[in-house]
N, C-alpha and C positions, 0 to 999 in steps of 0.2 A: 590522410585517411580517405579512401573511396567514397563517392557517396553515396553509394546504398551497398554498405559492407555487410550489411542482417539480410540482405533479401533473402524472402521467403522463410524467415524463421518466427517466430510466433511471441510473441510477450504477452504476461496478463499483470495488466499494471493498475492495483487496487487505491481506492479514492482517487480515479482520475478525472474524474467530472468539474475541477476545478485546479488554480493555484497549483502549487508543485506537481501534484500526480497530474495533472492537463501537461503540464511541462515536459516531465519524462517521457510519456505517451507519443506526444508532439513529435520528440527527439528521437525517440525509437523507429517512428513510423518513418520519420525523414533519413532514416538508414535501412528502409524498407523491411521493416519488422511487422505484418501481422497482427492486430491490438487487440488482446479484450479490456474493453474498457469498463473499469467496473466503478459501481456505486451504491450508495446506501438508499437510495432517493432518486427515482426521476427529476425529482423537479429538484434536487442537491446544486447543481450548481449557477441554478436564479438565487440562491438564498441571502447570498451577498451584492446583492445588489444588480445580478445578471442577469442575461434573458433567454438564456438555453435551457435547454431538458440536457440530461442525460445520452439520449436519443440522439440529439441537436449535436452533442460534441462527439459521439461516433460517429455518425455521418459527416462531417466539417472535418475531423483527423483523414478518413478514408478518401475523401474526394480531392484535398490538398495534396496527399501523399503519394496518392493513387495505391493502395493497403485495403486489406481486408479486415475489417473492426465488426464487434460482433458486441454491443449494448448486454452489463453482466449488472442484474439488480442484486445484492445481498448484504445481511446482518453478520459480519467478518465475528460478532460475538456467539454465534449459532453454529454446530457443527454441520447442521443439516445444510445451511445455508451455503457453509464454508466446501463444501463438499459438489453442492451445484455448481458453484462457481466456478472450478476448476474442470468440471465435467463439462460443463458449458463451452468453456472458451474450448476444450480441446475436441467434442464433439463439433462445434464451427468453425477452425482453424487448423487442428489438429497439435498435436503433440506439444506442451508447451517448454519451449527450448529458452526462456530467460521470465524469470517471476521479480517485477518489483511492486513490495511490498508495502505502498504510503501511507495505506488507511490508518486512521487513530486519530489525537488530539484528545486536549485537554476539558472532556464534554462531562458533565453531571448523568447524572439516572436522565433524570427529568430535560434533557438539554442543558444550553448554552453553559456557561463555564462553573464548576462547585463554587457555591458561596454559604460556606466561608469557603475559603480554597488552603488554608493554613496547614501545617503538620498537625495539632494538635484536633481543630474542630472543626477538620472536613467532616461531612457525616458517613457514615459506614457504607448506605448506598453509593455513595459519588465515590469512592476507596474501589467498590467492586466493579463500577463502571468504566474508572478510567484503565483500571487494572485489566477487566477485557477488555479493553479496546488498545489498548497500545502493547500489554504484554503478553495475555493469553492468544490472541489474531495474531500477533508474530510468529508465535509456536505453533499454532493449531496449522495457517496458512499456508506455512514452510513445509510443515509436515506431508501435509497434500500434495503437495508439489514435489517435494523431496524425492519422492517413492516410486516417481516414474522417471524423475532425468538419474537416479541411480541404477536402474534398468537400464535405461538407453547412453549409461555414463557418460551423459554430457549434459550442458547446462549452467547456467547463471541464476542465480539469485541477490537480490542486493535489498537490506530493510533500509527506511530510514528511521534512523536513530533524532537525537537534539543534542545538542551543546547543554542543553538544562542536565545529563547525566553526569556531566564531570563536576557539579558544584553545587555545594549544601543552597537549601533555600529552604525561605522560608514558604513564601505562597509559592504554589503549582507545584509541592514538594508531591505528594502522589504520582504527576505526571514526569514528574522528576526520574522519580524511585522505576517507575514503571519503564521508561525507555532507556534506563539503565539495566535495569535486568534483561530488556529485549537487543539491547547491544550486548552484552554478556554472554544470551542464548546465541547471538549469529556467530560470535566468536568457536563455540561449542559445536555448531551446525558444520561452520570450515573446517574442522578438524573432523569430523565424521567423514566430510562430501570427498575430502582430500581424494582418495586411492580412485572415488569412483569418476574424476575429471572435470571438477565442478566446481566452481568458485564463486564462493560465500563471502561478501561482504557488506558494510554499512555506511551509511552517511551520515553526519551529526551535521542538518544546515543550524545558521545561527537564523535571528530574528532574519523572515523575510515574506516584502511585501507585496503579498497576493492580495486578490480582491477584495477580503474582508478589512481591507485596510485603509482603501481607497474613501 
């Protein structure tokens, strides 16, 4: 593989302010891809125990890589939000030629994880929360993105899915439920993207350990 096969091509790789989407980001840039690096929170990836801004990991991607990174704040459960994002990174990058999609997890309304987290007495709000955040930001995020590499018929996208979709459970069954439907939409997305040159797909990692684990 060359090592800088993406030069000069653009990625906007959402939740990448830590853990996996730090990872893909990382990856992309050291095949010289271009980064918006986006996040929910400036100060998102000290939360686990770290001591970077947002900021902190654009700048530290672009200076290793020698890439142009462009710090993207937004709420992937907001259209309005969802819509900056994408104008953002392509207004200081330009045209975005590969969307990976990390943002989500298994978070309540109110933060950190539903409790209860069950099938039966999750509460209704924590149902609609994880539900934007992993299935509806799938959809919404792709969409945005979609409608210009079908224009310019070219382009990548790739969500990441979980291993939690292939199998009943009890707790995290929502978060279950929800990145099952969001692997389901990418499946649907490929078969759209097909004719226009563009290739749609997903990742199911299993348990793995990033910062908040350390």
């Amino acid at each position: 593989m060359p090592a800088r096969m993406l030069e000069g091509q653009v990625a906007l790789v959402t939740g990448a302010g830590r853990g996996l989407g730090r990872a893909f980001a990382e990856r992309l840039a050291a095949l010289g891809c271009n980064i918006a690096v986006h996040g929910m929170r400036e100060h998102g990836p000290s939360e686990y125990g770290g001591t970077q801004t947002l900021t902190d990991v654009a700048h530290a991607i672009a200076t290793t890589h020698g890439v142009r990174t462009v710090k993207v704040l937004g709420d992937l459960t907001r259209m309005d939000d969802i819509a900056r994002t994408a104008s953002t990174a392509s207004a200081e990058l330009g045209p975005i030629d590969i969307l990976v999609h990390n943002a989500g997890g298994d978070i309540a309304a109110a933060g950190g994880k539903p409790d209860p987290n069950d099938v039966v007495r999750i509460k209704p709000e924590d149902v609609r929360a994880v539900i934007d955040r992993n299935l509806l930001s799938t959809i919404f995020v792709c969409q945005q993105v979609a409608t210009g590499m079908m224009q310019r018929r070219r382009g990548r996208i790739v969500t990441i899915g979980s291993v939690a979709a292939f199998k009943g459970r009890t707790n995290g069954s929502i978060y279950a439920t929800a990145k099952a439907g969001a692997m389901h939409f990418t499946r649907c997305l490929a078969d759209q993207m097909r004719p226009y040159g563009v290739t749609v797909n997903t990742i199911a990692p299993g348990d793995t350990r990033t910062e908040r684990f350390l």
